[in-house]
Structure formats: structure tokens, C-alpha cells
TORBA-806996 format. One record per atom (N, C-alpha, C, O): atom name; residue in three letters; y, z, x; residue number from 1. Coordinates in nm, 2 decimals, padded with zeros to 4 digits. Each point is the difference from the previous one (the first is absolute). Example, Ala and Ser with C-alpha at 12.3 -4.5 7.8 and 13.67 -1.06 7.14 Angstrom:
residues 2
   atom   type    north       up     east   seq
      N    ALA   -00.57    00.78    01.32     1
     CA    ALA    00.12    00.00   -00.09     1
      C    ALA    00.12    00.00    00.09     1
      O    ALA    00.00    00.07    00.10     1
      N    SER    00.11   -00.14   -00.14     2
     CA    SER    00.11    00.00    00.09     2
      C    SER    00.11    00.08   -00.08     2
      O    SER    00.11    00.01    00.05     2
***
This chain:
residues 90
   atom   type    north       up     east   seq
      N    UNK   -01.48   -00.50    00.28     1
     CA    UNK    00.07    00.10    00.07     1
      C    UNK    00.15   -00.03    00.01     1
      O    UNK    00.09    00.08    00.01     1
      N    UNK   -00.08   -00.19   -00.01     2
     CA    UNK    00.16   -00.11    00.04     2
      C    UNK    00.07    00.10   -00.13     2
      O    UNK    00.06    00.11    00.01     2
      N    UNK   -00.09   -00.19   -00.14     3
     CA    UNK    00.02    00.01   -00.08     3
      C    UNK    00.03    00.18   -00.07     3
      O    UNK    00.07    00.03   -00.10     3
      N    UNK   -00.15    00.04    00.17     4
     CA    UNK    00.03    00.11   -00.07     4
      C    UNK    00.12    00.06    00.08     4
      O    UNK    00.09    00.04   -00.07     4
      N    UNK   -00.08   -00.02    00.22     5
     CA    UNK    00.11   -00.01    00.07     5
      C    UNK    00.14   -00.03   -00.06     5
      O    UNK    00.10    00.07    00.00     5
      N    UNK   -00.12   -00.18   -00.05     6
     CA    UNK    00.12   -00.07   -00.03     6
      C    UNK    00.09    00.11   -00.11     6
      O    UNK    00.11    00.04    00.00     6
      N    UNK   -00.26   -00.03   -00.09     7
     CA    UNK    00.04    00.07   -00.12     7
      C    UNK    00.03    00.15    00.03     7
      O    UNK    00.09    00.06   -00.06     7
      N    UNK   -00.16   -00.02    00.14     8
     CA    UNK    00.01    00.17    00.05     8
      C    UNK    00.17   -00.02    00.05     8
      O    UNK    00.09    00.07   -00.07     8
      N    UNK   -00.04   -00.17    00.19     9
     CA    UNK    00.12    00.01    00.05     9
      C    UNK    00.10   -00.02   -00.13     9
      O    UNK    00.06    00.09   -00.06     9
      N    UNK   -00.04   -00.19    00.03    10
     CA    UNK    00.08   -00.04   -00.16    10
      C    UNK    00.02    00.14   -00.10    10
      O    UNK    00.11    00.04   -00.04    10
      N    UNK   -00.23    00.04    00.00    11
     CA    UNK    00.06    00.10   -00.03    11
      C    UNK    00.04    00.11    00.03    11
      O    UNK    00.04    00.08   -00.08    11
      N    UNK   -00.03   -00.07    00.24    12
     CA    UNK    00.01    00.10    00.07    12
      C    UNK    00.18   -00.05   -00.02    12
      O    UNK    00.07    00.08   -00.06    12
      N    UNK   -00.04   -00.17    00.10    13
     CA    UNK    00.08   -00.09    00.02    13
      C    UNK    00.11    00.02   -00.15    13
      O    UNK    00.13    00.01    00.00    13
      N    UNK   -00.22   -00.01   -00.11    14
     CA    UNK    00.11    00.00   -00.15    14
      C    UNK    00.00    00.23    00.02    14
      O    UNK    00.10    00.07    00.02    14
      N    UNK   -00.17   -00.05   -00.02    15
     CA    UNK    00.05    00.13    00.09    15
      C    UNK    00.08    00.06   -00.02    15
      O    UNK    00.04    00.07   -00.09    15
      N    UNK   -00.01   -00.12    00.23    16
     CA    UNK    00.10    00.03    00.12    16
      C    UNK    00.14   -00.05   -00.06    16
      O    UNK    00.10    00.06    00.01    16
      N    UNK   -00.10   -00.19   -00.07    17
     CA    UNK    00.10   -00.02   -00.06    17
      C    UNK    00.07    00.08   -00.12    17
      O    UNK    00.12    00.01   -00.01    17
      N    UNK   -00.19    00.05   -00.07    18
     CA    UNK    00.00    00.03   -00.14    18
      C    UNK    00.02    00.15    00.02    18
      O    UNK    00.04    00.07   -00.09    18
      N    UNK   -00.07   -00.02    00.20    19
     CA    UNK   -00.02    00.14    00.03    19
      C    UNK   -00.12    00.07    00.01    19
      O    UNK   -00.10   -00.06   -00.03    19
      N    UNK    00.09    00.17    00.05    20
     CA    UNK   -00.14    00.04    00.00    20
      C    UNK    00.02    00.07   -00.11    20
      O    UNK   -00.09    00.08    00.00    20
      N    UNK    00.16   -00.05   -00.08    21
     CA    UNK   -00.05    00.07   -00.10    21
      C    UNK    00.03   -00.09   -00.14    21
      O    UNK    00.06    00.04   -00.10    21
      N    UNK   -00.12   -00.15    00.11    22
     CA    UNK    00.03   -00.11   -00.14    22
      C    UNK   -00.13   -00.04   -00.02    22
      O    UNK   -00.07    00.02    00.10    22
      N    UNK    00.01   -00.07   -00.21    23
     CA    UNK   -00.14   -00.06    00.00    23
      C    UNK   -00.06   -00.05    00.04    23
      O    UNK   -00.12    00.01   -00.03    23
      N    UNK    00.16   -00.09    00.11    24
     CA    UNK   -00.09   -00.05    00.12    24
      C    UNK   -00.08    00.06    00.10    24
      O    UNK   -00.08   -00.04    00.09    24
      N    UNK    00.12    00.14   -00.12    25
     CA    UNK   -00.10    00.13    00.12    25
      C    UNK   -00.10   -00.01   -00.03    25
      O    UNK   -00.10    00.03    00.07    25
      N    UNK    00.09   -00.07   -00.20    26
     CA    UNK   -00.17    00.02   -00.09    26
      C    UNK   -00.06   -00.12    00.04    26
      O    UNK   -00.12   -00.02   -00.03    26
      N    UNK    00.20   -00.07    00.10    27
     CA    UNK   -00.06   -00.17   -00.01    27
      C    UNK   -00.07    00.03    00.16    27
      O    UNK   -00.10   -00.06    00.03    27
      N    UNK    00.16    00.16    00.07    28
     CA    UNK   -00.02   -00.04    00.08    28
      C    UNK   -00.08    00.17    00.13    28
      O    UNK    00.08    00.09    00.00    28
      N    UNK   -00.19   -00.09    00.06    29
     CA    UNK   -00.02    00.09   -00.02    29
      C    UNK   -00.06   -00.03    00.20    29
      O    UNK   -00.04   -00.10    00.05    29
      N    UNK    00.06    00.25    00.03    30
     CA    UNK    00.00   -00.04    00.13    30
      C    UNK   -00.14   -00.03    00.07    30
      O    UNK   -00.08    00.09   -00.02    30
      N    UNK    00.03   -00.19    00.10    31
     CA    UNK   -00.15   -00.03    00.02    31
      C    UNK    00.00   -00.04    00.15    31
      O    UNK    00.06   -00.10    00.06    31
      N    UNK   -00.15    00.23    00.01    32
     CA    UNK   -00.03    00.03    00.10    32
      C    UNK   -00.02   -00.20    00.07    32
      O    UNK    00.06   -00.06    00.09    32
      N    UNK   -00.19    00.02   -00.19    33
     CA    UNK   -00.07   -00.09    00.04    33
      C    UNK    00.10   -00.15    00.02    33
      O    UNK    00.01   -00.08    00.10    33
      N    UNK    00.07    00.07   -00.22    34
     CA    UNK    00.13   -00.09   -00.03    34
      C    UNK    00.08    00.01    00.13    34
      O    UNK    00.01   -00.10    00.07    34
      N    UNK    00.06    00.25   -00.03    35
     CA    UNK    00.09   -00.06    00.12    35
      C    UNK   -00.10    00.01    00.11    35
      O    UNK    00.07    00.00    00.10    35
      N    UNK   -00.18    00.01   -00.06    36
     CA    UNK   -00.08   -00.04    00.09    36
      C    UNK   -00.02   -00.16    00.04    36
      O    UNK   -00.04   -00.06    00.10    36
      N    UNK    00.06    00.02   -00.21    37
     CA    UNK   -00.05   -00.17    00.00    37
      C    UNK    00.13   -00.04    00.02    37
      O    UNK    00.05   -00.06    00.09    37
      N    UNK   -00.02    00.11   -00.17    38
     CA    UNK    00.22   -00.09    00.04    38
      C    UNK    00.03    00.05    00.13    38
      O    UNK    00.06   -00.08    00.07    38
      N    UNK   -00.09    00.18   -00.01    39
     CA    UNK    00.03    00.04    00.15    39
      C    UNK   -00.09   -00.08    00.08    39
      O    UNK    00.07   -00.06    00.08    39
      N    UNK   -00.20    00.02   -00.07    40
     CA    UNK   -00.10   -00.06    00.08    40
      C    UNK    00.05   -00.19   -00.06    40
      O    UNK   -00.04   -00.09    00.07    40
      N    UNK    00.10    00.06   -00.16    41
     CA    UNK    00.07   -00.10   -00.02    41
      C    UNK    00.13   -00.11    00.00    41
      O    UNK    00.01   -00.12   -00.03    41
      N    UNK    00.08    00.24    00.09    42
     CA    UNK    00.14   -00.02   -00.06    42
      C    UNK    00.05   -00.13    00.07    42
      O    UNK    00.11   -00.06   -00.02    42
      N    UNK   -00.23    00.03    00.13    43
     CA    UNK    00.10   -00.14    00.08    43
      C    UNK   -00.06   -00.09   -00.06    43
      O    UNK    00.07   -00.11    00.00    43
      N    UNK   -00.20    00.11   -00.07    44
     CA    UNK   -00.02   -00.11    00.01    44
      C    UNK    00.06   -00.09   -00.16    44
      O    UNK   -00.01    00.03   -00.11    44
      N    UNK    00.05   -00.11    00.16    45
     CA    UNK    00.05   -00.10   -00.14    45
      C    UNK   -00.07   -00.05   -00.09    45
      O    UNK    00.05    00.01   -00.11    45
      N    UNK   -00.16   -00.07    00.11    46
     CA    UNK   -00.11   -00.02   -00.11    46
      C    UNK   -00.02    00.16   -00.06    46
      O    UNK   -00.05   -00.01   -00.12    46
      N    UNK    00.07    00.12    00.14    47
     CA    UNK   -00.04    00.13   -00.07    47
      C    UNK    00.14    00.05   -00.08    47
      O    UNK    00.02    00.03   -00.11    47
      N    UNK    00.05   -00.04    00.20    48
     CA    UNK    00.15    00.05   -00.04    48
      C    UNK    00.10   -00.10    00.03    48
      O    UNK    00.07    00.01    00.11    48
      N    UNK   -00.04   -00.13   -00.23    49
     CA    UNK    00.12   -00.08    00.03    49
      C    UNK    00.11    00.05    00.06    49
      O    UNK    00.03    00.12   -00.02    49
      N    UNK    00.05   -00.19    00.09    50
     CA    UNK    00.11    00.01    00.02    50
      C    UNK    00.11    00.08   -00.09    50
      O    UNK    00.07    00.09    00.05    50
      N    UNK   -00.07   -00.13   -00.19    51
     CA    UNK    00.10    00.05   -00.13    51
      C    UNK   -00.06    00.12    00.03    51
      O    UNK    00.05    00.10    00.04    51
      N    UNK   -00.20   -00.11   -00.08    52
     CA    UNK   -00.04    00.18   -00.02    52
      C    UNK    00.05    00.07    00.08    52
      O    UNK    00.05    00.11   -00.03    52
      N    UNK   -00.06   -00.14    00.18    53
     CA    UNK    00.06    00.11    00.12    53
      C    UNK    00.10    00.02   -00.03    53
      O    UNK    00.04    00.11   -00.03    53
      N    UNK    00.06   -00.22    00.01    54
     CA    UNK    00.15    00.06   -00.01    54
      C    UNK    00.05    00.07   -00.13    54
      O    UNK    00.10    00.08    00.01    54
      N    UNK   -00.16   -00.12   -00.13    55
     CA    UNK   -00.02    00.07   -00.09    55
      C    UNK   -00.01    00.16   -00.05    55
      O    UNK    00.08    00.08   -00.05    55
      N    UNK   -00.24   -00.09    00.11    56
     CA    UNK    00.01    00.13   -00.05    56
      C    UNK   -00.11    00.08    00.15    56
      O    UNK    00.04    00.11    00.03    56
      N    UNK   -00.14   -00.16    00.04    57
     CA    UNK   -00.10    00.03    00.08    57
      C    UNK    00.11    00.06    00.14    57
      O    UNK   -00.05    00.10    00.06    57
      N    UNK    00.19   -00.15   -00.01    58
     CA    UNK    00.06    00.05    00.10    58
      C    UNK    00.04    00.12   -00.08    58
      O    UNK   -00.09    00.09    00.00    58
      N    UNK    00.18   -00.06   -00.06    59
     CA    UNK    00.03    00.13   -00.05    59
      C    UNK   -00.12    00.10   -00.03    59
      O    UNK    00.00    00.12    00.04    59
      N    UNK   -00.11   -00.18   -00.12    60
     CA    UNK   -00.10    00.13    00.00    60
      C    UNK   -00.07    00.02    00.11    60
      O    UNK   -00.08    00.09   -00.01    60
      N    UNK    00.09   -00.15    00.13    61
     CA    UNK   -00.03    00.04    00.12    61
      C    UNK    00.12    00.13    00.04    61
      O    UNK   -00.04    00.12    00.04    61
      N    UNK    00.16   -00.16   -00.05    62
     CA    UNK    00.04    00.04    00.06    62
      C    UNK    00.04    00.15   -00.04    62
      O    UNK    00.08    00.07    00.06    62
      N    UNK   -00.16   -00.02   -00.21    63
     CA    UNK    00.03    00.10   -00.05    63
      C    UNK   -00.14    00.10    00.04    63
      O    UNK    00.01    00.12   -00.02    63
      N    UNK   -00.11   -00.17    00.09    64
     CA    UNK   -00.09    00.09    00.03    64
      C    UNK    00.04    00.12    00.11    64
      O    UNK    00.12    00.02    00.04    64
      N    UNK   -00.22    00.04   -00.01    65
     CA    UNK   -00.01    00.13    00.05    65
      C    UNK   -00.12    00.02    00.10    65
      O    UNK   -00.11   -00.05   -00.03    65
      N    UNK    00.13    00.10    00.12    66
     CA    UNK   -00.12    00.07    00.08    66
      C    UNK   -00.02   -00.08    00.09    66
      O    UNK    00.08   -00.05    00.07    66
      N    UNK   -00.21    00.04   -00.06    67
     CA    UNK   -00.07   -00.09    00.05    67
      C    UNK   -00.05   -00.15   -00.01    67
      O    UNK   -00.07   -00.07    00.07    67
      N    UNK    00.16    00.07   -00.21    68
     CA    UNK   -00.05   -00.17   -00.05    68
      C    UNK    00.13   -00.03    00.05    68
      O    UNK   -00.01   -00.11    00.06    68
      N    UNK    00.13    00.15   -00.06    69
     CA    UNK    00.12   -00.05    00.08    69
      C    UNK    00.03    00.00    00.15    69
      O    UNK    00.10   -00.04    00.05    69
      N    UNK   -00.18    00.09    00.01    70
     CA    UNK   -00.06    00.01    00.16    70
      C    UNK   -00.07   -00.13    00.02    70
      O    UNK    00.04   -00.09    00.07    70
      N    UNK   -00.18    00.09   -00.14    71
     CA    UNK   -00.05   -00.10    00.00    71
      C    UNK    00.08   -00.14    00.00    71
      O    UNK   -00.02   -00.09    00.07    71
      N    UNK    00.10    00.09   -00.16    72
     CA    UNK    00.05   -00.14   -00.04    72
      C    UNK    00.13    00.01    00.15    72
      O    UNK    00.01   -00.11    00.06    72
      N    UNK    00.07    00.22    00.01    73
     CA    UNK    00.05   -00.03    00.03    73
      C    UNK   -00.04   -00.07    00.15    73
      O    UNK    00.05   -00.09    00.07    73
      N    UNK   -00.18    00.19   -00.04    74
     CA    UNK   -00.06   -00.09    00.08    74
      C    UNK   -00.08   -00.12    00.04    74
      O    UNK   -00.03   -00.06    00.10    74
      N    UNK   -00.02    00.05   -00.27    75
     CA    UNK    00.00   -00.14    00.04    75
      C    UNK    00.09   -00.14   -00.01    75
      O    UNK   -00.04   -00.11    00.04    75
      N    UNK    00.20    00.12   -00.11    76
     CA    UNK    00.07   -00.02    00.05    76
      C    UNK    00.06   -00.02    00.16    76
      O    UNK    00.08   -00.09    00.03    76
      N    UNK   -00.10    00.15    00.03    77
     CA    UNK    00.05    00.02    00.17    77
      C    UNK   -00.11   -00.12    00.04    77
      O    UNK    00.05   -00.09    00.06    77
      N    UNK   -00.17    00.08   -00.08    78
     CA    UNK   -00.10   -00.05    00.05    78
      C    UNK    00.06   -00.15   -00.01    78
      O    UNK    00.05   -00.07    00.09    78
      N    UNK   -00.08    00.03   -00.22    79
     CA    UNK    00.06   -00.09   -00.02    79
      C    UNK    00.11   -00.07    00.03    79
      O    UNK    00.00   -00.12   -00.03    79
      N    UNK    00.12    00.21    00.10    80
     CA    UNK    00.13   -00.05    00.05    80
      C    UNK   -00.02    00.02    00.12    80
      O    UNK    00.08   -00.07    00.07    80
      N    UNK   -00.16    00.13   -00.02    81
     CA    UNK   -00.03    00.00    00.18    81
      C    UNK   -00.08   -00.17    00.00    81
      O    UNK    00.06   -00.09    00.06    81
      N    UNK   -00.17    00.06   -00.13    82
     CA    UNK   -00.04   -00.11   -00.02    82
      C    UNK    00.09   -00.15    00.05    82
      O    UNK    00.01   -00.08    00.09    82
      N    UNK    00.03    00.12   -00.20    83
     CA    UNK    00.13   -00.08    00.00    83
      C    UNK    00.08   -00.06    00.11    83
      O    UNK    00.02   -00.12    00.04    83
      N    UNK    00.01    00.23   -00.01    84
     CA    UNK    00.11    00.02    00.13    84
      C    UNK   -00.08   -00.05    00.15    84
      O    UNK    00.05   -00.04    00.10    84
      N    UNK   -00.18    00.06   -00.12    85
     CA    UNK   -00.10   -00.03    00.10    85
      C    UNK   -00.05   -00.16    00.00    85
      O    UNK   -00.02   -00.07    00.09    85
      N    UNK    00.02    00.04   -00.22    86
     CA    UNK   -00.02   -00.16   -00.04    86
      C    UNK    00.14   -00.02    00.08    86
      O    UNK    00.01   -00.06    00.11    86
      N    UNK    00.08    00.10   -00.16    87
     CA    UNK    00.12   -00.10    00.04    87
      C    UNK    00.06   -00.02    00.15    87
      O    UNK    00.06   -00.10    00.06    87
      N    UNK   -00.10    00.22   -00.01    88
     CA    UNK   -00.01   -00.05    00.16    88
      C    UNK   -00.07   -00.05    00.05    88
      O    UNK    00.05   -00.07    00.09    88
      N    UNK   -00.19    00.06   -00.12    89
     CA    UNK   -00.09   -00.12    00.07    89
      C    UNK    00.06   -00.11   -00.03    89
      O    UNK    00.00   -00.09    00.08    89
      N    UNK    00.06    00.06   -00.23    90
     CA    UNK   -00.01   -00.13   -00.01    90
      C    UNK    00.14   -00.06    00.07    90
      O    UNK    00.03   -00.13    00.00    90
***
């Protein structure tokens, strides 16, 4: 699953670069299932290196819509409330 990730983002990724209306549109095609795993994944580092986040996985987060960008923003907050909560106790 790592692995197809990688490849789904990378071409989302040559894309976005190239335009959307250049050949690579053909390479690369939108999957409900794909940004569900990259969304239910994106912190963790064994699934999505570092390079890949900054790459290409933060920007195609950050091109979503609806409810998958709700989702992600809130579980961002979670995560930084976390945080902020670790760092006072400690």
C-alpha cells in the first residue's frame, strides 16, 4: 500500500507540475481509496517519508475539498492541541 501511495502521490505530483492539461493526466487518475490512506497516514513516517510530505503529499493535501479537507484540518488542531498539552505538563 506504502508503495502505491508513493506512486499515486509522485504522479499526482508530475501533474500538477506539467499542468493539467499535458500527458501526464493519463499517468495519473483520482482514487477515492488512495487519498483515504494518505489522509489516515500522512503523520506517520514509515508510510510517508519526510521527502514525500514535503514533496508532493503536503501540497496534495492541501488541494482537496469538502470534507476530506475538514477532516485533515481537524485532525491537525488535535494534534497541535496535543502538543501544546504535552508541553505544559512537561
Amino acid at each position: 500500500r506504502i508503495r502505491s501511495a508513493k506512486k499515486y502521490l509522485r504522479r499526482w505530483k508530475a501533474m500538477q507540475d506539467q499542468g493539467k492539461e499535458s500527458e501526464n493526466k493519463s499517468n495519473w487518475k483520482f482514487s477515492k481509496a488512495q487519498q483515504n490512506w494518505i489522509e489516515r497516514n500522512i503523520y506517520d513516517r514509515k508510510a510517508i517519508p519526510k521527502s514525500l510530505f514535503a514533496d508532493c503529499a503536503l501540497a496534495y493535501l492541501c488541494s482537496t475539498k469538502g470534507q476530506s479537507r475538514e477532516r485533515m484540518r481537524e485532525q491537525a488542531a488535535t494534534i497541535v492541541r496535543t502538543i501544546s498539552l504535552d508541553e505544559k505538563v512537561s
